[in-house]
KESE-398777 format. One record per residue (C-alpha): residue in one letter; x, y, z. Coordinates in steps of 0.05 Angstrom, whole numbers, padded with zeros to 5 digits, always signed. Example, Ala and Ser with C-alpha at 12.3 -4.5 7.8 and 13.67 -1.06 7.14 Angstrom:
A+00246-00090+00156;S+00273-00021+00143;
***
This chain:
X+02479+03683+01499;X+02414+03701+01480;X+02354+03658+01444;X+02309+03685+01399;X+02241+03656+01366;X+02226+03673+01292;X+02168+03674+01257;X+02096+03686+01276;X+02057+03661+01328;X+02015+03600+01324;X+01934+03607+01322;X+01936+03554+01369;X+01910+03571+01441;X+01903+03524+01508;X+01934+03452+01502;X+01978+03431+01449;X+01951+03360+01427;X+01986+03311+01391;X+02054+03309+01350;X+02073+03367+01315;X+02119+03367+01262;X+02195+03352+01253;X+02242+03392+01269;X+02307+03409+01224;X+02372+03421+01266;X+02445+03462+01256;X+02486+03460+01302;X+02562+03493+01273;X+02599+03553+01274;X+02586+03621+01236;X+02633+03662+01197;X+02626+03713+01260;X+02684+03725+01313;X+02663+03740+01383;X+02704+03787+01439;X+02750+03728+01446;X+02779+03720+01383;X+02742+03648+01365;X+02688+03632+01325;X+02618+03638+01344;X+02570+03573+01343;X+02498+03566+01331;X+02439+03531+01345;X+02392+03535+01287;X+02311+03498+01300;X+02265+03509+01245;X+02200+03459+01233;X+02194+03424+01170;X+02135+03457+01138;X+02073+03419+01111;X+02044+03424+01053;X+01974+03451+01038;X+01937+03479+00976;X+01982+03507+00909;X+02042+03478+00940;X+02051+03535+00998;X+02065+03522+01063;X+02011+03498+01099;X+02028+03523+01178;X+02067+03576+01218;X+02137+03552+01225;X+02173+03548+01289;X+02237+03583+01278;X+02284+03584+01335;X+02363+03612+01340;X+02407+03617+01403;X+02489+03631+01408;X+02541+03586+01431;X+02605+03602+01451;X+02666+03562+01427;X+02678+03541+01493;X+02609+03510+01503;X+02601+03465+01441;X+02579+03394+01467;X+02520+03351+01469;X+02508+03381+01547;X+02492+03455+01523;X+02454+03419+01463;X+02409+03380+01507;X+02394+03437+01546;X+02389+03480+01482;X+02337+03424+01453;X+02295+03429+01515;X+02287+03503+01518;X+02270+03503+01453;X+02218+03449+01461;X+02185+03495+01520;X+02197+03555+01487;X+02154+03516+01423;X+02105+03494+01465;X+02090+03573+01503;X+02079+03593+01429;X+02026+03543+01416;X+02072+03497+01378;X+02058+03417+01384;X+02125+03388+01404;X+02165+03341+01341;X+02171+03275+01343;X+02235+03269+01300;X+02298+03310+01296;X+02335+03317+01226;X+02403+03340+01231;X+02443+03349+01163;X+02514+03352+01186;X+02550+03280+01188;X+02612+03316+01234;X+02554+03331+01284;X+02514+03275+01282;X+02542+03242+01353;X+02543+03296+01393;X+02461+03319+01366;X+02444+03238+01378;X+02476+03240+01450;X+02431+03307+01470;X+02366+03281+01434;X+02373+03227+01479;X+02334+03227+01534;X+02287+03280+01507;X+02245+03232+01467;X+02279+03256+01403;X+02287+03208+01343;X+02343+03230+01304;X+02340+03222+01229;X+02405+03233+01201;X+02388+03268+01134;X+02401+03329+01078;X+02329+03328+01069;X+02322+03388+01110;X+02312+03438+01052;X+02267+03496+01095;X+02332+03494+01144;X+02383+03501+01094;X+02331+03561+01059;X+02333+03593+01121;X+02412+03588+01135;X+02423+03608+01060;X+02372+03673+01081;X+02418+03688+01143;X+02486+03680+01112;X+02464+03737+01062;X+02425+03787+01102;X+02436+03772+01184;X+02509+03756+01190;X+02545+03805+01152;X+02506+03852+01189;X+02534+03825+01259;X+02606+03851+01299;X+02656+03802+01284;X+02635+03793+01215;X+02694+03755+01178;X+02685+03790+01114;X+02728+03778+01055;X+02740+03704+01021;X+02752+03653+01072;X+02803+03586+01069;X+02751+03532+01039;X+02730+03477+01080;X+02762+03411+01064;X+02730+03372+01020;X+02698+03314+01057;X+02712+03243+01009;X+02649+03226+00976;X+02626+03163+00975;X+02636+03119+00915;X+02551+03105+00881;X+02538+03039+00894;X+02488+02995+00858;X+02414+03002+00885;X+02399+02930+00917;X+02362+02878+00871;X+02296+02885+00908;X+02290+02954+00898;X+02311+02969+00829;X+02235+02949+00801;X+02220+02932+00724;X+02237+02993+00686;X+02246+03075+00696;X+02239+03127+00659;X+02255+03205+00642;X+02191+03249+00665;X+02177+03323+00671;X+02131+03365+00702;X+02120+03436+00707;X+02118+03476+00764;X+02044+03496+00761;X+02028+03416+00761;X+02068+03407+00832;X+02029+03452+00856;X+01968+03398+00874;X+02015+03344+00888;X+01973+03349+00955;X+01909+03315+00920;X+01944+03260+00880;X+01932+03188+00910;X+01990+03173+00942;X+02017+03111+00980;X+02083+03143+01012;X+02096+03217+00998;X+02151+03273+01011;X+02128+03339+00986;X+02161+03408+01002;X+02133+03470+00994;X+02147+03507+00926;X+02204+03565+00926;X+02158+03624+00916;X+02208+03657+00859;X+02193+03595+00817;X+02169+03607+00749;X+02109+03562+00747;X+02119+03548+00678;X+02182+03516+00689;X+02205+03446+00673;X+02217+03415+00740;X+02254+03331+00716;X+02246+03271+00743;X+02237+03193+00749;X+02191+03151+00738;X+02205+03089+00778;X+02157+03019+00745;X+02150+02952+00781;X+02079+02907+00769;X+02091+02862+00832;X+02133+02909+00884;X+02114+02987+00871;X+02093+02989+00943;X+02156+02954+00979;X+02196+02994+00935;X+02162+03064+00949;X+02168+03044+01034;X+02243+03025+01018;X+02265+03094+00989;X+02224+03126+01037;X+02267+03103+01084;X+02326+03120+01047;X+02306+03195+01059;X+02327+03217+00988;X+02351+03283+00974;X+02372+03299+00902;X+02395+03270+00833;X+02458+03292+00793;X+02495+03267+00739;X+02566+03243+00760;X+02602+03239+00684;X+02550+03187+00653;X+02523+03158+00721;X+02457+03174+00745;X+02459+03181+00820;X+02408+03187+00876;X+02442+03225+00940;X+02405+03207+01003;X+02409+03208+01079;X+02470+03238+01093;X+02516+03217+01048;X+02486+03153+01008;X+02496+03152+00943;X+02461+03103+00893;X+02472+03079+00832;X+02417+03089+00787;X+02444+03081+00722;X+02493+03100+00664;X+02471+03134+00606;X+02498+03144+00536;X+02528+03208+00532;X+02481+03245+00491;X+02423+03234+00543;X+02465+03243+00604;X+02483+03313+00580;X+02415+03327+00569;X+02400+03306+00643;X+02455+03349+00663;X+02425+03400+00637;X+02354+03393+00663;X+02382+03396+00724;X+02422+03458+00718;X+02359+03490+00691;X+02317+03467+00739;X+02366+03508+00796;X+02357+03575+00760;X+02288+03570+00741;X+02251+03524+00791;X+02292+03527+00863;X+02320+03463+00848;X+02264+03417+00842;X+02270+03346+00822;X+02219+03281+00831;X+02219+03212+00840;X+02147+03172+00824;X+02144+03099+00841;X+02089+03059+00802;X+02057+02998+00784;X+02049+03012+00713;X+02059+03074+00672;X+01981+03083+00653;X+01973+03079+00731;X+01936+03145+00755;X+01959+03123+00833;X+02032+03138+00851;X+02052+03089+00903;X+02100+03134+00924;X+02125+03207+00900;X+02174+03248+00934;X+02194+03327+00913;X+02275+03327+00920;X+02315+03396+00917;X+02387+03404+00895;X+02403+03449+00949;X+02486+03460+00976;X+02509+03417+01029;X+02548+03469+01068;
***
């Protein structure tokens, strides 16, 4: 087994102070067999990146990758794993997280059993787009490179039974919504809006800045605020168009009803959204405010229709 830390090193030197940011965790086997004939598991750490000026990232990120063999998958070897990694983060200048995201619902008792303990929240959510990025990255250039590559087409994973949408509750559904667009090259100062809650991510580089990136506008005169703080705490990770239903995926598999749409306009959202993931990395956007001339958002969140894995 061997670790290994990505990435640069941090311009921080002496104490680390404070919290630093979260961390995004996979923990799951790779399409690589080891000496003993099973599949090899691995423990992915990457830090959720902030966002700074013309949407780029605004840090270092702490990138971190050690091997598991089949025999050693349980929360025990992930604790320990966890901890090195949290010392390994901090020799490097790294602040430690305060919050784990893990993005796997199959793994999500065995990472909560070894965050605990450690001081780890767990936040059970697909909104860990720099981590899937990253795995994406390594499934294309690192492990068909590595002995034991299974190479060829693999038997596909069963299908896990998504959940049925269900309606969003009353207090959170607001006065009114509507279609909005923005281009890439606008996202890119999301940093200086006036925000009440916000999720930004940093922009995919290989965007086209002059591409249409869709999204929501979410109205309500009396409860923008309550319902910004209630879908931030829905951690929500994409739209799509399911036939004529417009649904919100979030957490890790949540799935709200948003609306239904007359054919003609849910094929045209359909297709924004299929545009969007050649042209713009997959960006979408949800805006929560008080009134459509309102210059404040009360809350905006960047989404990306990334795979699930």
């Amino acid at each position: 087994m061997t670790d290994v830390r990505e990435g640069g090193r941090a311009a921080v030197t002496g104490a680390i102070q404070g919290v630093g940011p979260d961390w995004e965790l996979d923990f799951y086997s790779r399409p690589i067999l080891d000496s003993d004939g099973k599949k090899r598991w691995e423990l992915l750490i990457c830090s959720t990146p902030g966002v700074g000026e013309e949407g780029r990232p605004i840090a270092e990120s702490f990138r971190w990758v050690r091997a598991c063999p089949a025999s050693s998958v349980n929360s025990i070897w992930l604790r320990e794993s966890l901890q090195l990694a949290q010392e390994q983060a901090a020799a490097a200048g790294f602040a430690p997280p305060r919050r784990l995201r893990c993005w796997r619902a199959s793994m999500r008792t065995m990472v909560q059993r070894a965050a605990e303990g450690l001081g780890l929240e767990l936040i059970p959510s697909r909104r860990t787009y720099a981590l899937v990025s990253w795995l994406q990255q390594r499934e294309r250039e690192v492990y068909p490179q590595e002995d034991g590559f299974m190479a060829g087409p693999l038997a596909p994973p069963p299908q896990a039974i998504r959940p049925v949408p269900v309606p969003l509750p009353e207090a959170a559904r607001g006065d009114s919504w509507a279609w909005a667009s923005l281009p890439v090259a606008a996202l890119a100062g999301a940093k200086e809006w006036d925000t009440g809650f916000a999720g930004l991510v940093p922009l995919p580089e290989d965007a086209d800045p002059e591409a249409a990136v869709p999204g929501l506008r979410l109205f309500s005169a009396s409860r923008a605020l309550a319902l910004a703080g209630w879908l931030a705490g829905l951690e929500p990770v994409r739209l799509e168009m399911v036939d004529r239903q417009l649904v919100l995926e979030a957490g890790l598999e949540d799935r709200w009803l948003l609306a239904t749409l007359p054919e003609p306009e849910a094929d045209a959202a359909r297709q924004a959204f299929a545009e969007a993931r050649l042209r713009a990395g997959g960006l979408q956007f949800i805006a929560v405010q008080a009134r459509e001339s309102d210059q404040r958002f009360e809350g905006f969140w960047m989404l990306r229709d990334l795979p699930d894995g």
